[in-house]
VOBA-1610 file (N, C-alpha, C; in pm, whole numbers, padded with zeros to 5 digits, always signed):
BEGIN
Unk+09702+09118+06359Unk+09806+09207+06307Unk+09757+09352+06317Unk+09821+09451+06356Unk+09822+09586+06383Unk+09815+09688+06224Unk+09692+09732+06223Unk+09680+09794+06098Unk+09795+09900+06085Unk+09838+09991+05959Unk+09925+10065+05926Unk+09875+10193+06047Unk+09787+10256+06039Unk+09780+10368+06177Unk+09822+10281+06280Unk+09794+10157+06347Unk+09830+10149+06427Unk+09983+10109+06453Unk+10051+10090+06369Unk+10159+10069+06396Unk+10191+10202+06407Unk+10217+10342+06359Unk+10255+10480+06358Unk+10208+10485+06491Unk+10120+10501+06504Unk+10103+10533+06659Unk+10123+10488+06821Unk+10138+10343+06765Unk+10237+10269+06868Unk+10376+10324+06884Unk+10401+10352+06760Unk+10569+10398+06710Unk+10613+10537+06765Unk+10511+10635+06732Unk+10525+10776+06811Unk+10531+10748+06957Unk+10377+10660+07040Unk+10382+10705+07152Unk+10512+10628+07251Unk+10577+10503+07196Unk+10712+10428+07221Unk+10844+10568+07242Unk+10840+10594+07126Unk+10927+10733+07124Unk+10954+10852+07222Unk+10804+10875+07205Unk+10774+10971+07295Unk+10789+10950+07473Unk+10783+10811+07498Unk+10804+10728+07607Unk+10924+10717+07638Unk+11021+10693+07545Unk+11172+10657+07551Unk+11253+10814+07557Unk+11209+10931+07515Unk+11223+11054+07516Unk+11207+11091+07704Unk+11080+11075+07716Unk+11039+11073+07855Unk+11141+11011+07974Unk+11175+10883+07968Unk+11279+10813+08026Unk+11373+10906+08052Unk+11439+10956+07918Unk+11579+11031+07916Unk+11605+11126+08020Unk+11479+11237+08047Unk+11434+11321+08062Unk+11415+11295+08246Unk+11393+11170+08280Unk+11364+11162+08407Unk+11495+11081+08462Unk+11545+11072+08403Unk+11700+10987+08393Unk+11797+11136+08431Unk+11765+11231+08352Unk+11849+11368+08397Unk+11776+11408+08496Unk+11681+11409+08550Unk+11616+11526+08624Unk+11708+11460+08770Unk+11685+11260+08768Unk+11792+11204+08888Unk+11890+11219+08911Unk+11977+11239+08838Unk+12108+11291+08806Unk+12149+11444+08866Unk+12046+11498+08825Unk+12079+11623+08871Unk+12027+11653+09027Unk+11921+11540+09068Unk+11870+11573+09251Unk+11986+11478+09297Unk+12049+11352+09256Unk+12108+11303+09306Unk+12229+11384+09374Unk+12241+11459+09266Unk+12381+11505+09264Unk+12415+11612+09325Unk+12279+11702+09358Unk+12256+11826+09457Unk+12242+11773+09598Unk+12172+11626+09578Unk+12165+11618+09721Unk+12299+11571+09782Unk+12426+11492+09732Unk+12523+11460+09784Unk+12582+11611+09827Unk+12585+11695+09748Unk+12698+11816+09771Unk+12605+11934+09889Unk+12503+11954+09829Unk+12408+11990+09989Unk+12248+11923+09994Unk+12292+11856+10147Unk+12188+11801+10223Unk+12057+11871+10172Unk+11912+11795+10128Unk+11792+11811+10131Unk+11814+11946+09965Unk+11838+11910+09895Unk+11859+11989+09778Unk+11795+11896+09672Unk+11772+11801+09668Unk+11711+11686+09591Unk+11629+11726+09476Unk+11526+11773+09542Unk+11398+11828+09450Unk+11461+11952+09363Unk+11534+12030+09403Unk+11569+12212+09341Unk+11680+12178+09238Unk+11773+12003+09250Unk+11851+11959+09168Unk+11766+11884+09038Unk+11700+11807+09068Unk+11573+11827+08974Unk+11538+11869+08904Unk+11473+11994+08944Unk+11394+12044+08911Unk+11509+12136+08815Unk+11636+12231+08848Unk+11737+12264+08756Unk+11773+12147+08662Unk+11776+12042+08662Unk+11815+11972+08557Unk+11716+11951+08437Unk+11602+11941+08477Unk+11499+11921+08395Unk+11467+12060+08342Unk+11511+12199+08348Unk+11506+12314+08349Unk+11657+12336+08241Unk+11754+12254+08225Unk+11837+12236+08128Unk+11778+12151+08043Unk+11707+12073+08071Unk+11653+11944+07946Unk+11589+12097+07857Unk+11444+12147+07938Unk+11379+12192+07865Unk+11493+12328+07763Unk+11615+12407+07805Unk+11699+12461+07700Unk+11755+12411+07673Unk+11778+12269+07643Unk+11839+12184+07513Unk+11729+12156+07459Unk+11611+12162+07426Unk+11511+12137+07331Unk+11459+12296+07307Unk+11478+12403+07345Unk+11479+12501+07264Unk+11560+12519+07202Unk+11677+12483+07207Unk+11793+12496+07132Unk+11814+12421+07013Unk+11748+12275+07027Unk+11731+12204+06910Unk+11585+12263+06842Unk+11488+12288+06868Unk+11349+12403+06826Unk+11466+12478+06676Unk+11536+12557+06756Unk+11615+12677+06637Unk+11743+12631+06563Unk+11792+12511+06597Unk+11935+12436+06546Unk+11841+12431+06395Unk+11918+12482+06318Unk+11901+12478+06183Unk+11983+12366+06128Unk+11958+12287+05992Unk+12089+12216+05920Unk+12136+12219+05842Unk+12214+12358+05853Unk+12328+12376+05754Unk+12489+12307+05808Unk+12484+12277+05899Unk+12612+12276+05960Unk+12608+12102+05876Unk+12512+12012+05892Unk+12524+11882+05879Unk+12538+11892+05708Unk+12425+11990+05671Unk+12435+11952+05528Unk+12617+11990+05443Unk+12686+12115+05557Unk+12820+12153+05487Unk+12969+11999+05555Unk+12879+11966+05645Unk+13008+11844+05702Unk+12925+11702+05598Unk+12854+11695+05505Unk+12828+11631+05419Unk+12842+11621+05277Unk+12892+11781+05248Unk+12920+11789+05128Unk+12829+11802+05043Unk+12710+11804+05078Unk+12603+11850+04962Unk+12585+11968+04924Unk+12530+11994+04792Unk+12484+12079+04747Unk+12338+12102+04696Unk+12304+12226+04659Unk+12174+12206+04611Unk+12143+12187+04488Unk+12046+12074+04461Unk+11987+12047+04302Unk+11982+12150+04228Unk+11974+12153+04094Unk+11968+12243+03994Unk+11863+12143+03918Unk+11783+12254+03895Unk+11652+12185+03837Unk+11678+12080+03725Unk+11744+12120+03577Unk+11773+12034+03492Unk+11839+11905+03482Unk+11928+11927+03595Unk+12009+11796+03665Unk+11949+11685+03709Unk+11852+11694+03805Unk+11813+11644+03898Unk+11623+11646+03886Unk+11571+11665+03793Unk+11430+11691+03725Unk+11339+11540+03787Unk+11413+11453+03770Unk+11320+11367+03805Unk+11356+11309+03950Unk+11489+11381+03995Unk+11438+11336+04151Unk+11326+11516+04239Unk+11346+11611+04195Unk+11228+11704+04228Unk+11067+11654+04173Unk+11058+11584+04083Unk+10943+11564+04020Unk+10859+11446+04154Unk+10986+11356+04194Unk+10909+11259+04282Unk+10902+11342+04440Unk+11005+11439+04422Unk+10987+11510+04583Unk+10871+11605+04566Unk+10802+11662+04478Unk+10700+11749+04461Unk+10561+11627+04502Unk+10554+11534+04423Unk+10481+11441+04474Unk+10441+11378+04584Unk+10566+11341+04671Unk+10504+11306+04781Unk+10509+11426+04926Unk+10572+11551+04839Unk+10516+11641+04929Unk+10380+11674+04933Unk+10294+11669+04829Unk+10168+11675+04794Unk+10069+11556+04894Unk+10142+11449+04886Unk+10044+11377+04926Unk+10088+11381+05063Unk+10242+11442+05117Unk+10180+11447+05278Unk+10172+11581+05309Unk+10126+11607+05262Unk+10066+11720+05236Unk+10131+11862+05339Unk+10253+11838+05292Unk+10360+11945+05358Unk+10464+12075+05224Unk+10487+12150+05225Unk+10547+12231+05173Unk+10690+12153+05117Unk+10741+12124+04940Unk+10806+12064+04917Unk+10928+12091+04972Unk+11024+12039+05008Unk+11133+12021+05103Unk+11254+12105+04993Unk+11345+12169+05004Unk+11439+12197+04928Unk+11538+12022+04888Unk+11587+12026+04769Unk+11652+11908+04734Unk+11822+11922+04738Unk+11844+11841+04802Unk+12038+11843+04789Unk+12147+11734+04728Unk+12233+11719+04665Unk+12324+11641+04651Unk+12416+11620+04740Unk+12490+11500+04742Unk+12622+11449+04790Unk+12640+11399+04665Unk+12753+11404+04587Unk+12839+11316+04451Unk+12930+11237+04506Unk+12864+11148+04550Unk+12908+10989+04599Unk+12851+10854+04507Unk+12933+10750+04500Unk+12861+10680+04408Unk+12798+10569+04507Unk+12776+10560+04652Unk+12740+10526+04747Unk+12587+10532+04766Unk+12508+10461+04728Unk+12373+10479+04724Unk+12285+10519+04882Unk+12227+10642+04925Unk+12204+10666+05058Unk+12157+10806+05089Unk+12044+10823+05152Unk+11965+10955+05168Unk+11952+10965+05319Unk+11884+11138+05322Unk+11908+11152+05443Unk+11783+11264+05460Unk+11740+11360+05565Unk+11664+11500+05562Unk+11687+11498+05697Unk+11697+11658+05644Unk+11749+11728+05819Unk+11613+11877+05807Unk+11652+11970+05882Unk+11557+12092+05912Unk+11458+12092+06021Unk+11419+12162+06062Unk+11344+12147+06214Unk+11194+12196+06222Unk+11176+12159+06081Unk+10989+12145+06031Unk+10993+12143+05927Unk+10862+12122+05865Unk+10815+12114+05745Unk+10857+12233+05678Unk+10852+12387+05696Unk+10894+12457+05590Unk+11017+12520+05602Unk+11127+12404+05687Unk+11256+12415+05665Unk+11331+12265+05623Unk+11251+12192+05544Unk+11302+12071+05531Unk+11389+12072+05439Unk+11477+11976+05417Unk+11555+11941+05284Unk+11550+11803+05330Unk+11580+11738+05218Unk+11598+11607+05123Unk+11751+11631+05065Unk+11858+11501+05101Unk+11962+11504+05081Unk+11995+11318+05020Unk+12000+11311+04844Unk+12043+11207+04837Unk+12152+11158+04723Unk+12211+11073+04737Unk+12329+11060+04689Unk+12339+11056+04505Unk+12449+11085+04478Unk+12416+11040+04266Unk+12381+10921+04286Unk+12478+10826+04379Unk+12482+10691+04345Unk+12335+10609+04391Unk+12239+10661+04446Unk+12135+10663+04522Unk+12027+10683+04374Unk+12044+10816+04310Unk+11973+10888+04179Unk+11998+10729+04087Unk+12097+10705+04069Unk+12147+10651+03984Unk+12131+10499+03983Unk+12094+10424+04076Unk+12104+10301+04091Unk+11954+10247+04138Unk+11877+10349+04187Unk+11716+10295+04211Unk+11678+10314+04083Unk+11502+10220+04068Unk+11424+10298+03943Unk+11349+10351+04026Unk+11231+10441+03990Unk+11163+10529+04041Unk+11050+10511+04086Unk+11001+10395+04146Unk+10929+10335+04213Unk+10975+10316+04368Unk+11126+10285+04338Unk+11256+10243+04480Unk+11297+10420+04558Unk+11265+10497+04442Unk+11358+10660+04474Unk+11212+10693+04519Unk+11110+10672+04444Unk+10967+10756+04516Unk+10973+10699+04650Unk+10974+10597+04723Unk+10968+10513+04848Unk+11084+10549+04904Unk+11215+10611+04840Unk+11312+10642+04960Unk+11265+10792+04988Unk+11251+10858+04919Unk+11136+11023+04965Unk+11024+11003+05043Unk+10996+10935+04973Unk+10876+10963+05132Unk+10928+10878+05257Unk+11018+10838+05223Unk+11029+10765+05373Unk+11127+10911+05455Unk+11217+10967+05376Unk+11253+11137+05425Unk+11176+11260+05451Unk+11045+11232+05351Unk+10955+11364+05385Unk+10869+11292+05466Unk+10864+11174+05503Unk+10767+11102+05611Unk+10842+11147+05780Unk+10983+11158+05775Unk+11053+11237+05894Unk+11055+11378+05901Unk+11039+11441+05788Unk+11047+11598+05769Unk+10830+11600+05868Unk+10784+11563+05839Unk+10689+11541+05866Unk+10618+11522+05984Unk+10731+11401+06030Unk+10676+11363+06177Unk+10778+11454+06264Unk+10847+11578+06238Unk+10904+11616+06316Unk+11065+11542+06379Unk+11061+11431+06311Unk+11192+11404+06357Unk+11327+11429+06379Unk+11342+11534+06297Unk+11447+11583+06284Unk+11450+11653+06400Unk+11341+11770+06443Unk+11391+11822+06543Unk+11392+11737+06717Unk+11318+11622+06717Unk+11279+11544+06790Unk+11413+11469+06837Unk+11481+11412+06718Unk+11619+11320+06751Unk+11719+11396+06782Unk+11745+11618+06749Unk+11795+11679+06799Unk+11790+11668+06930Unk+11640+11716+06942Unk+11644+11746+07127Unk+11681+11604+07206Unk+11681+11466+07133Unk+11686+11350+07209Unk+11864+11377+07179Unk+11926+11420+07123Unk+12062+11370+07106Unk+12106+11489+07192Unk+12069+11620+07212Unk+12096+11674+07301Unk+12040+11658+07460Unk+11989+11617+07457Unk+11915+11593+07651Unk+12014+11441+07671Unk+11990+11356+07615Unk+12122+11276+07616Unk+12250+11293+07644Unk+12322+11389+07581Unk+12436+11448+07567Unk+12478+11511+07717Unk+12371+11589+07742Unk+12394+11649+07901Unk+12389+11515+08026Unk+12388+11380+07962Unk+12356+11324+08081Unk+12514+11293+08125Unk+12588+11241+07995Unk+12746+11253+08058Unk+12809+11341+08082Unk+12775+11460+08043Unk+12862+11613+08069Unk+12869+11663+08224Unk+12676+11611+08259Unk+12648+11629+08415Unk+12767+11535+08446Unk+12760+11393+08447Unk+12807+11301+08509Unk+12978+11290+08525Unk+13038+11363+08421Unk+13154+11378+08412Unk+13255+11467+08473Unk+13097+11565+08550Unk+13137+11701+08619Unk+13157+11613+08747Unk+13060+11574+08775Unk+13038+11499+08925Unk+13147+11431+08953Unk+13254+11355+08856Unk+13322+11275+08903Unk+13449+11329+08934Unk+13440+11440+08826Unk+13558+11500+08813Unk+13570+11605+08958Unk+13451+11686+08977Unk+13447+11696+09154Unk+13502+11631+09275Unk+13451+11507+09244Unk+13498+11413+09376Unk+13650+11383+09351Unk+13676+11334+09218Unk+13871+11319+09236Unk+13905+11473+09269Unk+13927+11583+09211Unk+13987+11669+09246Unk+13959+11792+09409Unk+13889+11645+09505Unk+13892+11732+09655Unk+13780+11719+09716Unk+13683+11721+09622Unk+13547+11754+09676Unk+13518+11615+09790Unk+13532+11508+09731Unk+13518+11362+09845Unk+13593+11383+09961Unk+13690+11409+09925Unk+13803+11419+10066Unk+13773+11521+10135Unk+13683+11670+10109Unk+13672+11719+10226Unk+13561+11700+10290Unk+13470+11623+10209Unk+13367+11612+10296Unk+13355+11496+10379Unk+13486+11411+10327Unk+13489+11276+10393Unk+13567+11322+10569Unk+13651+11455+10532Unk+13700+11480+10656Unk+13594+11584+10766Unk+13499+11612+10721Unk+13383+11680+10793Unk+13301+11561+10836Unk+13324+11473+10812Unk+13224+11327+10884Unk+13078+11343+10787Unk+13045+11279+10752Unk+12880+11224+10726Unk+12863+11158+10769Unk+12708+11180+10773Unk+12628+11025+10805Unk+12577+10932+10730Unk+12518+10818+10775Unk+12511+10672+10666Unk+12410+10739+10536Unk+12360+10797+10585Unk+12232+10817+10455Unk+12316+10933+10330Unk+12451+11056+10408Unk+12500+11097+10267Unk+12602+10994+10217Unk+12613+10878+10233Unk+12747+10793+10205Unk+12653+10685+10130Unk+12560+10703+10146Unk+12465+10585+10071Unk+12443+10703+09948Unk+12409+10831+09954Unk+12398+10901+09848Unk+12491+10921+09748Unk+12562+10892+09834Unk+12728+10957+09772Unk+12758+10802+09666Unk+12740+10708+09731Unk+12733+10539+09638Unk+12640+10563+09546Unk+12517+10614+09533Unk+12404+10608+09442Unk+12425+10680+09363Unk+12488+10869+09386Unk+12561+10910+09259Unk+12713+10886+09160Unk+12769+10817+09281Unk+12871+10760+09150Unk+12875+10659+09076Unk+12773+10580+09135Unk+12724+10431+09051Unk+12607+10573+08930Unk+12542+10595+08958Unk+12481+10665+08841Unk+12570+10789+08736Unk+12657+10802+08775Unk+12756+10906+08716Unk+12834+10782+08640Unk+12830+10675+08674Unk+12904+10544+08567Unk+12847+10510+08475Unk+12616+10462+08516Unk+12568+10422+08464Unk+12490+10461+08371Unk+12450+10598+08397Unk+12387+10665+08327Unk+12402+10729+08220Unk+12549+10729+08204Unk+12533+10823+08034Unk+12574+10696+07897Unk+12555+10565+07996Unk+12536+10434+07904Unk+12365+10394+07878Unk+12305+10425+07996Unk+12168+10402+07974Unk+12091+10528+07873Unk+12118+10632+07878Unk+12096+10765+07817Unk+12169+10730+07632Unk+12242+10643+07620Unk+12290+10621+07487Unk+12192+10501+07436Unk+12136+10426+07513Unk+12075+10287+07456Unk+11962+10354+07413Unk+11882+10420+07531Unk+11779+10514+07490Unk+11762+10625+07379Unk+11875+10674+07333Unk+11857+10743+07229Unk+11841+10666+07124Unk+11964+10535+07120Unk+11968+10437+06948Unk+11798+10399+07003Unk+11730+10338+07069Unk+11660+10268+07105Unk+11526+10362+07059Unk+11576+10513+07068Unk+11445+10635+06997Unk+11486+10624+06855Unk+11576+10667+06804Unk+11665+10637+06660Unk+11615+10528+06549Unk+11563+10418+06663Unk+11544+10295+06568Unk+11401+10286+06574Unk+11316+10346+06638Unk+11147+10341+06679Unk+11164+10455+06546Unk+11168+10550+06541Unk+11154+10619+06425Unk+11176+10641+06314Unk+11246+10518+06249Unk+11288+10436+06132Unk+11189+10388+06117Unk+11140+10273+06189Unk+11019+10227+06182Unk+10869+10281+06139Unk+10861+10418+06194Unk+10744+10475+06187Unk+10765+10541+06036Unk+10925+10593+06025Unk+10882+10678+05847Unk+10856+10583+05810Unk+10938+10440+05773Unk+10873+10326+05681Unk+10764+10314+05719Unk+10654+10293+05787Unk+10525+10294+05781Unk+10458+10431+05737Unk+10510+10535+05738Unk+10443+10634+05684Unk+10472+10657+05564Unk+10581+10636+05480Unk+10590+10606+05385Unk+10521+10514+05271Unk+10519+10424+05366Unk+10387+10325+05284Unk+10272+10398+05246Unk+10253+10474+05374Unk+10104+10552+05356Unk+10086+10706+05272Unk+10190+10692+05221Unk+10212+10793+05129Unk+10216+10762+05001Unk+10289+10619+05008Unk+10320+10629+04823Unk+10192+10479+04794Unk+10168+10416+04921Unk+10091+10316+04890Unk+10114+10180+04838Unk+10213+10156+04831Unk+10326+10105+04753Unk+10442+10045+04861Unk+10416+09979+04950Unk+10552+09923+05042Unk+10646+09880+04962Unk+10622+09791+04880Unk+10790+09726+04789Unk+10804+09826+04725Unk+10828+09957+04700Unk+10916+10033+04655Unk+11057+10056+04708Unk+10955+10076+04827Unk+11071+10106+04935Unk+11168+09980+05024Unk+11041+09912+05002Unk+11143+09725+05040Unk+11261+09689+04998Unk+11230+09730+04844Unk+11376+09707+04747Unk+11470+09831+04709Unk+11400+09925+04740Unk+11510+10059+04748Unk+11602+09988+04924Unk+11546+09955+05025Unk+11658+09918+05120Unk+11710+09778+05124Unk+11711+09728+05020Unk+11776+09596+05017Unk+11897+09639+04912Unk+11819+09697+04813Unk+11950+09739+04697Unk+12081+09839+04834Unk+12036+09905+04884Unk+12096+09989+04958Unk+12213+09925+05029Unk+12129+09843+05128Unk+12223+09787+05227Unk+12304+09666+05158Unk+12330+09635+05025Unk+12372+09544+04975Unk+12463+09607+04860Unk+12495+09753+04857Unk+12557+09775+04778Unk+12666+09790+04801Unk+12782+09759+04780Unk+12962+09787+04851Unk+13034+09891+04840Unk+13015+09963+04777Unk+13038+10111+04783Unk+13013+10206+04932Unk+13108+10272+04979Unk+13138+10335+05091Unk+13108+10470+05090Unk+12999+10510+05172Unk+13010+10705+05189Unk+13133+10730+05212Unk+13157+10811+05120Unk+13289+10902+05178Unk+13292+10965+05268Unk+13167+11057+05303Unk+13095+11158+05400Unk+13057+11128+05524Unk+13104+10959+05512Unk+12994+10929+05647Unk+13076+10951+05801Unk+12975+10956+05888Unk+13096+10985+06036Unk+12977+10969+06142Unk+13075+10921+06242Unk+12958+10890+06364Unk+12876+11013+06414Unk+12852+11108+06386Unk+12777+11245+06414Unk+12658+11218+06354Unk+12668+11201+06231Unk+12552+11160+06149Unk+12502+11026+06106Unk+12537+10948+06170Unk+12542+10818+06081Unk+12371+10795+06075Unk+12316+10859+06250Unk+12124+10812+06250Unk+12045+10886+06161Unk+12103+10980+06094Unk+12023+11056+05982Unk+11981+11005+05873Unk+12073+10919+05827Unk+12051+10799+05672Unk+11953+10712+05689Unk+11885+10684+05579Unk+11817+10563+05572Unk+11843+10398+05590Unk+11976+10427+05585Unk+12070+10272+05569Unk+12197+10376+05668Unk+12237+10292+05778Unk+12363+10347+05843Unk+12472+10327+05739Unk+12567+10432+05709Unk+12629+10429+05613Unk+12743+10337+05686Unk+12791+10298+05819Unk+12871+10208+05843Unk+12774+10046+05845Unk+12702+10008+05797Unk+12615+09916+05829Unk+12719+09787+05792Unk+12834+09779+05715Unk+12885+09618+05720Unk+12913+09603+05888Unk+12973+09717+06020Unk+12958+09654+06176Unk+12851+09721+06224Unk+12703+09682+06194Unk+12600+09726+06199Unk+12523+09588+06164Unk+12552+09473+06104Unk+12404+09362+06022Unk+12349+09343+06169Unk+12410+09302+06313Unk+12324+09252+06403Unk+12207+09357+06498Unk+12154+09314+06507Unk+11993+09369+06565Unk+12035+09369+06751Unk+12116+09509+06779Unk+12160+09480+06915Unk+12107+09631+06954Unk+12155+09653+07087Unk+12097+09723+07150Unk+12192+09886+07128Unk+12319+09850+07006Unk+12368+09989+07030Unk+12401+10017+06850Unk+12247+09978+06784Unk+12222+10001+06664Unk+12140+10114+06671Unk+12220+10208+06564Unk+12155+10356+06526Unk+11997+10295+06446Unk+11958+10202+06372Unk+11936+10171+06262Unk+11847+09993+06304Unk+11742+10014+06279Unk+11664+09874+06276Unk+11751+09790+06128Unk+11757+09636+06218Unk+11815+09580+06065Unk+11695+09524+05964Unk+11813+09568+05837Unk+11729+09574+05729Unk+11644+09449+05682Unk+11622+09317+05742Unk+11530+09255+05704Unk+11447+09273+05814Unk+11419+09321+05905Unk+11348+09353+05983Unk+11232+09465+05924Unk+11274+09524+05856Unk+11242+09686+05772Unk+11182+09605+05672Unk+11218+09549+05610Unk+11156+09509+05483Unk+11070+09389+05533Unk+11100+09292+05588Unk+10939+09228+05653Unk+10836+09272+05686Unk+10900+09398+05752Unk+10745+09518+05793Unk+10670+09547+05653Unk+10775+09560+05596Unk+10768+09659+05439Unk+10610+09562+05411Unk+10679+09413+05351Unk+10616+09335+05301Unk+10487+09310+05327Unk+10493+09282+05448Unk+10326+09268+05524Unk+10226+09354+05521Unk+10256+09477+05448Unk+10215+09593+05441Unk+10138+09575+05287Unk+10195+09471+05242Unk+10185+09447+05073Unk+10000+09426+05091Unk+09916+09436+04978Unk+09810+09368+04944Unk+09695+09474+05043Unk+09762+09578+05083Unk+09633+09662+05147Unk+09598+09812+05049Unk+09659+09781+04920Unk+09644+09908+04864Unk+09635+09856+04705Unk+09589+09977+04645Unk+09546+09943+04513Unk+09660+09934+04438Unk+09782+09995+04490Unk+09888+10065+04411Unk+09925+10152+04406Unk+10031+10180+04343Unk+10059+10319+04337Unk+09999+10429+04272Unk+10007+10560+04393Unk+09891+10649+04285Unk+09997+10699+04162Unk+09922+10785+04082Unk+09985+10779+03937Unk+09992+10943+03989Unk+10119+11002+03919Unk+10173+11151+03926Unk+10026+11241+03931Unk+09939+11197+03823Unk+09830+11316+03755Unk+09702+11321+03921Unk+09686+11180+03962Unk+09649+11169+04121Unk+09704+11245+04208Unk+09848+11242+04255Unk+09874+11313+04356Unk+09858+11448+04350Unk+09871+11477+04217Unk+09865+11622+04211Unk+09721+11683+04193Unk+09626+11604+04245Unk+09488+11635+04228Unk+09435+11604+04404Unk+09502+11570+04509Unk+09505+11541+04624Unk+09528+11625+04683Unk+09494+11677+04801Unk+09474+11738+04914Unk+09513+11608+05056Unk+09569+11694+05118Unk+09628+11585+05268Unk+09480+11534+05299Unk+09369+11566+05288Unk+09281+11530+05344Unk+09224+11435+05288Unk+09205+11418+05145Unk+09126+11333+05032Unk+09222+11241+05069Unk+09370+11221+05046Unk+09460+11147+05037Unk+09449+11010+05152Unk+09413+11114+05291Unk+09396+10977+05410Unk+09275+10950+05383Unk+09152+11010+05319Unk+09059+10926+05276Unk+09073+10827+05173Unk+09128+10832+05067Unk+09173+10714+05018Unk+09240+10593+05054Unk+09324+10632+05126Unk+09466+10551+05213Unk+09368+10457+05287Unk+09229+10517+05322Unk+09187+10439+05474Unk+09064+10379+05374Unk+09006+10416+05295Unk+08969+10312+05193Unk+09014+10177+05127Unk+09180+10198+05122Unk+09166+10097+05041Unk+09220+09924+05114
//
């Protein structure tokens, strides 16, 4: 069995792999598609496409999230309100040893969290009343760190740039097609080619079909590798896997409906807020299913002393902390 680092790091470099794919998936797309319209352009189509990948990931770099947090309806905590869900977000910001995240509401009675921002000292933490209200604080400490465990690993801005380099793969592909119906095939079909642009010309419209389906599997397919990894980093934060085991069982078992929820955001939550056409484990799930998550959870059980106690974390440094973690 694969110790807790090693599962995180299987988990990143999978990601980072499936990111990669995307990325070489556009760069074809775009030589394919230079080379049908002019001969021996292959490489310079390429090489421009992958030259758009890289400004859709500066663009997600500076995409801030206010836009998600105002199409969600949250607001921000007020200290007296909300005291003991800041008390557990101060905590396990401590122990991963990142700058505490700003805290937000949704007033839904829909139990379900979320964090957006594009680093650590632009993070927020976004979770529901019905979420506050229905864990005990063993289940709410384990759903935070499994959010400041993504504020953390960068995910947020990571599943940006993957949802945008994605995004350009049908926009390319939609241009291309829309080219060839409105003229572009027919005049070049009346200038004659030869077998090798008519074989090109087959290879980009079979990829102008196929590709912005393969570019979607690959994103849920990054989406759901990095579910995986906060729940393992989460563990390694609060030390404590069944916190968080039974914070996502209560979750995905509760019948109450986000009001807020919508396919834009649905991979941001901890639990897909459409998850009743979501239980099967298929290939066009935002979201690993939840006994899958909590088996991980479990196996995770019996490598730690417990949970550290408030007066601990706050006596921890990121550094002491993975010395303990790898102690126990």
């Amino acid at each position: 069995m694969r110790t807790l680092r090693q599962q995180i790091v299987a988990n990143k470099r999978w990601s980072i792999f499936l990111g990669f794919l995307l990325v070489v998936l556009l760069s074809l797309l775009g030589g394919v598609f230079a080379e049908v319209y002019s001969p021996g352009s292959l490489v310079l189509g390429a090489a421009g496409a992958a030259a758009l990948g890289v400004v859709a990931a500066i663009v997600a770099h500076y995409a801030g999230g206010s836009i998600v947090l105002q199409v969600s309806a949250a607001r921000e905590a007020t200290h007296d309100e909300d005291r003991r869900l800041r008390n557990v977000a101060e905590e396990m910001a401590i122990a991963a040893g990142i700058p505490m995240p700003k805290v937000y509401i949704i007033d839904d009675p829909s139990p379900n969290a979320f964090a957006t921002g594009k680093d650590p000292r632009s993070g927020v933490v976004v979770f529901t009343t019905g979420l506050i209200e229905k864990l005990d604080r063993d289940e709410l400490q384990g759903v935070m760190a499994h959010e400041i465990a993504h504020i953390r690993n960068y995910d947020i801005r990571f599943m940006t740039t993957i949802g945008l380099v994605a995004g350009l793969i049908p926009l390319i592909s939609d241009l291309f097609l829309r080219s060839l119906w409105y003229g572009g095939g027919r005049r070049r079909k009346s200038e004659g080619q030869g077998q090798g642009q008519l074989i090109m010309l087959a290879i980009g419209i079979a990829l102008a079909i196929l590709a912005p389906l393969f570019a979607k599997l690959l994103e849920l397919a990054v989406s759901r590798q990095r579910e995986y990894m906060a729940d393992a980093t989460a563990a390694e934060l609060t030390r404590y896997p069944d916190g968080l085991a039974r914070a996502l069982q209560k979750i995905a078992s509760d019948s109450a409906q986000l009001g807020v929820r919508n396919r834009a955001t649905e991979h941001m939550y901890i639990v897909n807020p459409f998850r009743p056409m979501q239980v099967a484990d298929t290939l066009f799930s935002t979201h690993p299913p939840i006994e899958k998550r909590v088996a991980a959870l479990r196996g995770l059980m019996g490598r730690y002393r417990g949970p550290l106690t408030a007066e601990e974390r706050r006596h921890l440094n990121n550094e002491e902390f993975q010395d303990l973690v790898e102690e126990s």
